[in-house]
N, C-alpha and C positions, 0 to 999 in steps of 0.2 A: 330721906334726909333726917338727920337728928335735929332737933331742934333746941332753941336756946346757945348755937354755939355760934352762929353767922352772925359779922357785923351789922351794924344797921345801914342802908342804904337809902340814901337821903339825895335831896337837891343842893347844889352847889354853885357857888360862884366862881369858874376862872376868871382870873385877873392877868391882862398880860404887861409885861413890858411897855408896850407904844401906848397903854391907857384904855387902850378895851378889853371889855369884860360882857363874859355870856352865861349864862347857866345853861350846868349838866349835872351828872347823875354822879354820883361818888359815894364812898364810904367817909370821905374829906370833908368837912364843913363848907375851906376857903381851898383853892387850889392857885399858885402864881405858877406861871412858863417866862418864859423869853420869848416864841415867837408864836404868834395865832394867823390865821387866815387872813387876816388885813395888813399883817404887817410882813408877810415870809414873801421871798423876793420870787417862787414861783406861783404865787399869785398874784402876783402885783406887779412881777414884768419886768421889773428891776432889780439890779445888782447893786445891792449895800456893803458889799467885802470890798474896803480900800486896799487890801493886802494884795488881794488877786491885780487891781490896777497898777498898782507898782509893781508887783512882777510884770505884766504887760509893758508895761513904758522898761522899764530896764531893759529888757529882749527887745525894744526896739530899737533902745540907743545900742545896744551892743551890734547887734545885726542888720541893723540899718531897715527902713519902710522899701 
């Protein structure tokens, strides 16, 4: 490996969306997402897409329960 040419790789703060935050490892100081482990709806069990539920209710009024 040549040296002098690799970034530095540092500890870092994710920041997400819903207000949690963890450290990991980065070339990044600060790092923001949108979704993290506490807040993604396959770990938490629940579905946050209002989009998807109105297509559901539409298909139902259309085709009847």
């Amino acid at each position: 490996m040549q040296e002098k040419i690799h970034p530095n790789y540092n500890v870092c703060i994710a920041k997400c969306a819903c207000g949690a935050s963890f450290e990991t490892a980065s070339t990044m100081k600060e790092i923001h997402v949108d979704v993290c482990s506490k807040c993604h709806p396959f770990f938490t069990g629940q579905q946050r897409n209002v989009a998807a539920r109105g297509r559901i209710e539409k298909f139902n009024k259309r085709y009847g329960k």
